[in-house]
Phi, psi and omega in degrees: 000115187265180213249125168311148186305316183290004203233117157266143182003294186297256174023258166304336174287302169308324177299318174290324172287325173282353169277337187314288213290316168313320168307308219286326178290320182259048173082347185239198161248138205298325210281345185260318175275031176240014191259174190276326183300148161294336179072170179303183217257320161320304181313299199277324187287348165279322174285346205273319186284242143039336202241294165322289198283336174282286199320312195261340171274303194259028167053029174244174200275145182299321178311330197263313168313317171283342179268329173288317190289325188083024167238149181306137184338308181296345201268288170355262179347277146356299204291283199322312184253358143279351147277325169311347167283311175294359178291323176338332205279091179332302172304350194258309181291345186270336176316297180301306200332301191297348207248336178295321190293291185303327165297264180002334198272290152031281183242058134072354196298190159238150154323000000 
């Protein structure tokens, strides 16, 4: 698989582990948030959630997040501030917690 020209190793190697953990969480298969289709509604809000949590655990630029995922800045973007929008929801926010806690565990970080 070759690596969009902009996007480094570190980059794609961190969006994959959050597509990892995030697939793991909802069920599915990585091979599905990692496809060009939008996929089933589960599907596209687990990459949208995977785009949030690479963005927001590991600090990289939305421009660079969009370049891993192989999607465009605006779709990113969009993805990015509707789950910050769905945090309302308590199940859903206790959710990201965890998931933040474990990329975090991940990439060595602290909580």
């Amino acid at each position: 698989m070759d690596l969009p020209e902009c996007v480094t190793d570190s980059v794609f190697l961190r969006a994959g582990i959050a597509q990892i953990v995030v697939a793991h969480a909802y069920g599915i298969a990585v091979e599905d948030i990692r496809a060009s289709r939008r996929g089933v509604p589960q599907t596209a809000l687990a990459r949208q959630v995977a785009m949030y949590l690479t963005h927001v655990v590991f600090s990289i630029r939305v421009s660079d997040v969009a370049r891993s995922f192989r999607r465009d800045r605006s779709t990113c973007f969009y993805a990015i501030q509707k789950v910050e929008d769905l945090r309302d929801d308590p199940e859903l926010n206790r959710m990201l917690g965890w998931l933040e806690a474990t990329l975090r565990g991940v990439a060595g970080e602290r909580p």
